[in-house]
C-alpha positions in Angstrom: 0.6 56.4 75.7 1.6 54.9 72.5 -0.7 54.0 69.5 -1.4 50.6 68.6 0.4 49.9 65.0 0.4 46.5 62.5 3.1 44.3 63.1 5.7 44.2 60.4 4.5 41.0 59.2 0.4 42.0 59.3 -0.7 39.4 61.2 0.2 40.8 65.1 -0.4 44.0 66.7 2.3 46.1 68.2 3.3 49.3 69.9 4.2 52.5 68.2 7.7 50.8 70.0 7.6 48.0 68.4 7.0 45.9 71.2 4.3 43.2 70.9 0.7 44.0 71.9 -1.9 40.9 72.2 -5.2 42.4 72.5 -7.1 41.4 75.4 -10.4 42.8 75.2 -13.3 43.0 77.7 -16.6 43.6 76.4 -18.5 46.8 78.0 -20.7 47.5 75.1 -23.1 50.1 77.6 -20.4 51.5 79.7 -21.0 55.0 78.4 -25.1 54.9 79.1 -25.1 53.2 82.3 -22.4 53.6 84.3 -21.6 56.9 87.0 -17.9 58.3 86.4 -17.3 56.1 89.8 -18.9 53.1 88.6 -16.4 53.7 85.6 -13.3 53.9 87.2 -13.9 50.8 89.2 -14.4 49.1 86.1 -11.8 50.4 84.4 -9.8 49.5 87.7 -10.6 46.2 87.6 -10.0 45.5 84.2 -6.5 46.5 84.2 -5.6 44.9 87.2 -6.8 41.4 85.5 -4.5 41.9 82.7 -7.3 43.2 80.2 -6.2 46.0 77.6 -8.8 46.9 75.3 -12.2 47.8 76.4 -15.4 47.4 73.7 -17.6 49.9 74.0 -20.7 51.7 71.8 -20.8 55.6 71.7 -24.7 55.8 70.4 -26.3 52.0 71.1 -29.7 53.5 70.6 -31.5 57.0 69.3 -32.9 57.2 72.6 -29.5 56.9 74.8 -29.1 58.8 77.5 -25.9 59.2 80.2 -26.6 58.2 84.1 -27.5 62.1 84.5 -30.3 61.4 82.1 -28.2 63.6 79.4 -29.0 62.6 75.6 -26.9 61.3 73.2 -28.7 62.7 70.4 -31.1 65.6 70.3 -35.1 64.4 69.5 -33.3 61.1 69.1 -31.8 62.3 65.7 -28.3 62.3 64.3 -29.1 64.7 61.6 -30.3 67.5 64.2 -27.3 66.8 66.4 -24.4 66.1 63.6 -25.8 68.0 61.1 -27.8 70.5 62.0 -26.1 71.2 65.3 -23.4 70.4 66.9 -23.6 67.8 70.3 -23.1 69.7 73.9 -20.0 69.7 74.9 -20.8 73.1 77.9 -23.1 71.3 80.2 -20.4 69.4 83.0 -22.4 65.8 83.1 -23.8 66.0 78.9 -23.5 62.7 77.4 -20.5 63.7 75.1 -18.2 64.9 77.9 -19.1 62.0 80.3 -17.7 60.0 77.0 -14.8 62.3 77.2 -14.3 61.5 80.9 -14.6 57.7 80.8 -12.0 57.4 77.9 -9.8 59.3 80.1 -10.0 56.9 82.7 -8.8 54.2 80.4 -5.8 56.3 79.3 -4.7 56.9 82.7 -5.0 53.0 82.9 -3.0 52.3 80.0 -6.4 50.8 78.3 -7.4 51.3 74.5 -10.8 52.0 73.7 -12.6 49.9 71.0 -15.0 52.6 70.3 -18.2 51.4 67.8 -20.0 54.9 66.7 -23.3 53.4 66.6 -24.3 49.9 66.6 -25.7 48.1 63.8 -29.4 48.9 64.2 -29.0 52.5 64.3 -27.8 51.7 60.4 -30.5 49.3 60.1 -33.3 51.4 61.2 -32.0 54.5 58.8 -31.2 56.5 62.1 -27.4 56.8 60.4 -27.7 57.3 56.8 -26.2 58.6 53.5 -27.9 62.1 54.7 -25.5 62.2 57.7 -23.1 59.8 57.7 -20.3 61.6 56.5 -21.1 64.8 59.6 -21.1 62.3 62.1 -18.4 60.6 60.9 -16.2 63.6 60.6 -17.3 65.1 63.7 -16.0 61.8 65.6 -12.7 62.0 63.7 -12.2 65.2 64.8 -13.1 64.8 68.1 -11.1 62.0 69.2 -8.1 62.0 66.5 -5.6 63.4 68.8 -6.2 60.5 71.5 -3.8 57.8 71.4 -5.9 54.7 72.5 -8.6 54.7 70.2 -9.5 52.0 68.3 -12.8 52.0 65.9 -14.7 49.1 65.3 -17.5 49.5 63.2 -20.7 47.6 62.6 -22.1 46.0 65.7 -23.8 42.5 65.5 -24.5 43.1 61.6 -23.5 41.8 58.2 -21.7 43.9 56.2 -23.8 43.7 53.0 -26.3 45.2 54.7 -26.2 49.1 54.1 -22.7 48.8 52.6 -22.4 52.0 51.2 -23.2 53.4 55.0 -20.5 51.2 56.5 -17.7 52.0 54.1 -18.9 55.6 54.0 -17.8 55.9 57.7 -15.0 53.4 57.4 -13.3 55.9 55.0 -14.9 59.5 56.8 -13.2 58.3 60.1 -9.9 57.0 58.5 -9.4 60.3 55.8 -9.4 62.2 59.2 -7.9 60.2 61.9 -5.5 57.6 59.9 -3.6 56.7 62.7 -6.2 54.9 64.5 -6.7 51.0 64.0 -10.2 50.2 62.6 -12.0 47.3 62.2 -15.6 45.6 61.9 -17.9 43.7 64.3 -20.3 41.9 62.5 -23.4 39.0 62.6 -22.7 36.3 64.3 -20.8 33.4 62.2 -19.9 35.8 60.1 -15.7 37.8 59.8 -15.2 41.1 58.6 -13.3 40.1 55.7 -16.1 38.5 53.8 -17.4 41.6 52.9 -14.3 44.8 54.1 -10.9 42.8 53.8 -9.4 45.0 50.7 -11.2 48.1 51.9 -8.5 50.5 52.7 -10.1 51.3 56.1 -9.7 48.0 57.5 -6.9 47.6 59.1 -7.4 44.3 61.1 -10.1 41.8 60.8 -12.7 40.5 63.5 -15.0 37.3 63.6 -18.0 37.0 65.8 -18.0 33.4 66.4 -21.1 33.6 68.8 -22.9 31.7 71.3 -24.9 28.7 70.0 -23.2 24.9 70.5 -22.2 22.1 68.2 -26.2 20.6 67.9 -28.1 23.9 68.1 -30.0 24.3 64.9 -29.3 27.6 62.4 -31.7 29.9 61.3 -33.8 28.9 58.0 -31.5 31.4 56.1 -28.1 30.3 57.0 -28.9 26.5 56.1 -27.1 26.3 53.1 -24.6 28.7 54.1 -21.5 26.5 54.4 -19.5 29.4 56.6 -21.9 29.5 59.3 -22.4 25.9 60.4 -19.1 25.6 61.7 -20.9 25.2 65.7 -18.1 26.2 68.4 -15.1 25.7 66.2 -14.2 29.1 66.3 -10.7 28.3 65.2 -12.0 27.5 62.0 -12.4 30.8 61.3 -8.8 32.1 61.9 -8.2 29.1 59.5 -10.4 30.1 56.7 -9.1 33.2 56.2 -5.4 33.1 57.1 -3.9 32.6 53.3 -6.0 35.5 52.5 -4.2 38.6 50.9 -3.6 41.2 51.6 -2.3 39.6 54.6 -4.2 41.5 58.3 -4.4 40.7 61.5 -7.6 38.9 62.7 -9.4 38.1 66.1 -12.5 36.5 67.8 -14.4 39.7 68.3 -17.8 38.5 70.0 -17.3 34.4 71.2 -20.2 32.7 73.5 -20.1 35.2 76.7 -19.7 33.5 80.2 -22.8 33.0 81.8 -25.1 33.9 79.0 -27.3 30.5 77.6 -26.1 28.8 75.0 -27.7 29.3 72.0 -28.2 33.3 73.8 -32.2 33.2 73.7 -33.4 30.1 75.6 -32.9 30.6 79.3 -33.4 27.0 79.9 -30.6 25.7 78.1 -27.5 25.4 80.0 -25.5 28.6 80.3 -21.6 28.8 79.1 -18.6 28.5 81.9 -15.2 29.7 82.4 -13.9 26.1 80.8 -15.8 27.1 77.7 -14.7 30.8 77.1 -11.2 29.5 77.9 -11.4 27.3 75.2 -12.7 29.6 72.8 -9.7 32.2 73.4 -6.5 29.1 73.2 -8.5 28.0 70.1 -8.2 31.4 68.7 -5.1 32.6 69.4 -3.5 28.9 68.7 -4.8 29.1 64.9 -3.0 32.2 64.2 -5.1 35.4 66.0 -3.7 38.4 66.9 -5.4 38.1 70.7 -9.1 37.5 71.9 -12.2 39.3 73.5 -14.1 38.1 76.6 -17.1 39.2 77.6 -19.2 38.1 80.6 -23.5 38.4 80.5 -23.5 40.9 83.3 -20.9 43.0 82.4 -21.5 43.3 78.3 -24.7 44.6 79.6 -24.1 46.3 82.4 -27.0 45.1 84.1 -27.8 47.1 87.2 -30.4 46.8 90.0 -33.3 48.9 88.7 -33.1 47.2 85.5 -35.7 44.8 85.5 -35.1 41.1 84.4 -32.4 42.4 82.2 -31.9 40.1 79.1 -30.3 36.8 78.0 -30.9 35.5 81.4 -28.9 37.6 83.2 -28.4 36.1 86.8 -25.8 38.8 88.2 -25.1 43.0 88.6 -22.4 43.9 86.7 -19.7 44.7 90.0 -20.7 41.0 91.2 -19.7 39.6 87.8 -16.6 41.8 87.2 -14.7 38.7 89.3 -16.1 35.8 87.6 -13.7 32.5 86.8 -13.2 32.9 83.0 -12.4 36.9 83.7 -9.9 36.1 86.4 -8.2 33.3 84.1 -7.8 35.5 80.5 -4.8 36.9 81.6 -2.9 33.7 81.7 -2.9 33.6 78.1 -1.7 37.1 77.1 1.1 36.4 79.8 2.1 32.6 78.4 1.8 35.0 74.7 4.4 37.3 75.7 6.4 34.7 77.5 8.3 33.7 74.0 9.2 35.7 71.0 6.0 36.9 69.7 6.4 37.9 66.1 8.2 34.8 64.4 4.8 32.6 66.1 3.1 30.7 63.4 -0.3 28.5 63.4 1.2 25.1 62.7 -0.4 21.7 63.0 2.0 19.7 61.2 4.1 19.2 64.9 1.0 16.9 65.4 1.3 13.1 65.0 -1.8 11.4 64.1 -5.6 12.6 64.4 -5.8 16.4 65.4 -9.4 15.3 66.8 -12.7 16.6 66.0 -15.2 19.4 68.1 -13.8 19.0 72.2 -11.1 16.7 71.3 -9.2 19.0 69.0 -5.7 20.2 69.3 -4.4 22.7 68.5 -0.6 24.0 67.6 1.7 27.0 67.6 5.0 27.5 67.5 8.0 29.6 66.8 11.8 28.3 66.4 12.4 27.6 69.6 8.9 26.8 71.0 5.9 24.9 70.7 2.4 25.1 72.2 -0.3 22.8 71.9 -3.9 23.3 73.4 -5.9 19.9 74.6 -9.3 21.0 76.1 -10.2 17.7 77.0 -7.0 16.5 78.4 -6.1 14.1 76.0 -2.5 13.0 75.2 -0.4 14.8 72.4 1.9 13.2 69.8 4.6 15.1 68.4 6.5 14.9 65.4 9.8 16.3 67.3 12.7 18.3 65.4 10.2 21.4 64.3 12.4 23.8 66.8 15.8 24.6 67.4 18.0 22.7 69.8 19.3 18.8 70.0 17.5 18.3 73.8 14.0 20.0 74.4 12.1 20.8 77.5 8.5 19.8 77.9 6.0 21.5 80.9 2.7 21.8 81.3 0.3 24.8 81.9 -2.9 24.9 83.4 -4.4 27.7 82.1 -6.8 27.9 85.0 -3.6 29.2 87.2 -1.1 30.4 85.0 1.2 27.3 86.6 3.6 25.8 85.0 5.1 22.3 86.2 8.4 20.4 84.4 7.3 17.5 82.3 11.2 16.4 82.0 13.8 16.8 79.2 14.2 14.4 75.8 15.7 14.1 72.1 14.4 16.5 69.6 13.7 13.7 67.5 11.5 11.0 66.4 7.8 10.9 67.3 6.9 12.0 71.1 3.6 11.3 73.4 2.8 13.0 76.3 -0.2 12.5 78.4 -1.3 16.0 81.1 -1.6 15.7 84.6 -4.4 14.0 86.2 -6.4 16.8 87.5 -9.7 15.4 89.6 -10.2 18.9 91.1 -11.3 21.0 88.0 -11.5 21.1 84.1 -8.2 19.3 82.6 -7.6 21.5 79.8 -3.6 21.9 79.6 -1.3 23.6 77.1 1.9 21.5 76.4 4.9 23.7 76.7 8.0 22.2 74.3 11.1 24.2 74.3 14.6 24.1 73.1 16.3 23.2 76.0 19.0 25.8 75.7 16.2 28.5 75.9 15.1 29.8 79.5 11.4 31.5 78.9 10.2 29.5 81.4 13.2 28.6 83.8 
């Protein structure tokens, strides 16, 4: 299995190879405390047969964790007695730290990377990791899993980075001193990216936004009011944008966007709950301003919610295995496959192929493109205007893509020149989001 390395330009991901990787991550954050080792290989099964490549996943979500064979993570619930004064069990068959071992060996088998968070944010936040034993558990991690391949760390977990800094970078550069050929990253607060607090810390080596769930007219909290960053509603492009012409130049992605079927807004079961149409139009928005890939996540899953556990939260409606083939899960892989369809590396977030008004919340549009190609994103199904003669080639061919199927149909063959409209099918059956597809004619990606 190869490791996951920078692109040459910082702003992609690749194989050790050099062939392109677009990270496609499923959200699984209790897999390790609430799954059996068969529950974990038919998630793992699933998930790589839907075109998914990195699994996100916390190793200690709380002090009080245990495995499915009621095995702790920790001993009294302490890090310190289990990092520092002790060492965690790694004898006992079904302990918590070999059934770790055994479900990240599943993924390799898969060919699935790991984004593995070492604790999420509350264990910082509630002093359970600390400057007394940071830098053990930290080491003993990097030690541990520094020989695996398809490990990726992400540290934080639904937290702002100024927030027990010292902790955060602490382990950022434990983990990286030990094990510097694994990828690292942060997860942090909702509305919040990584790089506002980590981007020129020598750990980070990608960045990663939590756009999060609430909609356009869903109020903030008192405390982010005047934050200008935060009010930014579902435009999670905005974010790639914001931080694109920032240097040193890394790769970024949509970490944590609103989950499918979780309410909008997370907290208020009454309000309408988010769709496949929405998480698709979270991940083209994304990847179309200039991300390196996208993470889905469905209610059910993230949770791993599991008869026995109650009412679950955020309104959970499903088991996990029911939700594992839900629309907007089915439908990510289109978009990794219409990624890798083109050349990859020379891609570029570019809205000046755009005639006219880009549109505003639903209505936007947004543009890629490389020399030879252009993509262009309507949610809405509204007609595109392009300014032609961006690409290569005197005679371009335009299609359509639904990225509901992965189909593509011929839109026919004109000038590269001059100013362009072209209006999407009329589709009465489902959503009519559409990506345009313009290509030099002389090109065959999609022939």
């Amino acid at each position: 299995m190869e490791r996951i390395i920078l692109s040459e330009n910082k702003r992609y991901l690749m194989y050790e190879s050099r062939k392109p990787f677009f990270w496609l991550g499923d959200t699984a954050w209790l897999l390790f405390q609430k799954l059996s080792p068969d529950e974990a290989e038919k998630y793992i099964k699933d998930r790589q047969s839907k075109g998914f490549n990195v699994i996100q996943a916390v190793l200690i979500h709380q002090e009080t964790n245990t495995n499915v064979y009621g095995e702790p993570a920790l001993y009294d619930g302490s890090i310190t007695k289990t990092f520092v004064n002790g060492k965690p069990d790694l004898k006992n068959t079904n302990s918590y730290w070999n059934h770790v071992d055994k479900v990240i060996d599943m993924a390799e088998k898969a060919g699935l990377y790991m984004g593995l968070l070492p604790v999420w944010g509350s264990m910082v936040e509630n002093r359970h990791l600390n400057k007394d034993n940071v830098v053990e558990y930290g080491t003993w991690l990097a030690e541990h899993f520094k020989n695996r391949k398809n490990i990726i760390w992400i540290l934080g977990g639904d937290i702002k980075g100024d927030k027990h800094y010292d902790i955060w970078n602490t382990l950022g550069n434990t983990i990286k001193s030990i094990d510097p050929d694994s990828l690292m990253t942060f997860h942090p607060f909702g509305r919040t990216n990584s790089s506002d607090w980590f981007h020129n810390a020598p750990w980070l080596d990608f960045n990663m936004f939590q756009s999060g769930h609430r909609r356009y007219n869903q109020k903030m909290k008192a405390e982010e009011e005047d934050d200008i960053r935060l009010q930014i509603g579902q435009d999670n492009w905005r974010y790639v944008v914001n931080y694109y012409q920032k240097t040193p130049v890394k790769p970024t992605l949509d970490g944590e966007p609103s989950y499918e079927s979780i309410p909008q807004g997370l907290h208020d079961t009454t309000q309408p709950y988010w769709d496949a149409n929405d998480v698709r139009r979270y991940a083209y928005w994304s990847v179309f301003a200039g991300s390196c890939g996208h993470t889905y996540g469905h209610n059910a899953v993230m949770q791993m919610h599991r008869p026995g556990d109650g009412e679950g939260s955020y309104g959970v409606r499903e088991y996990w295995y029911d939700a594992l083939d839900a629309e907007g899960a089915r439908q990510m892989r289109h978009l990794k496959e219409l990624m890798l369809s083109v050349p990859y590396f020379e891609r570029i977030p570019d809205q000046s192929v755009i005639d006219g008004d880009a549109g505003e919340k639903y209505e936007r549009l947004l543009a890629t493109r490389g020399l030879s190609y252009i993509f262009v994103y309507t949610f809405t199904g509204r007609s595109i205007r392009l300014k032609m003669g961006k690409i290569t080639g005197d005679k371009v061919c335009a299609r359509w893509f639904d990225p509901k199927t992965g189909k593509i149909q011929k839109a026919g063959e004109y000038d590269n020149k001059g100013v362009l409209e072209f209006t999407p099918p009329e589709n009465k059956d489902s959503w009519p989001d559409y990506v345009l597809i313009i290509t030099d004619s002389e090109k065959d990606y999609f022939a």
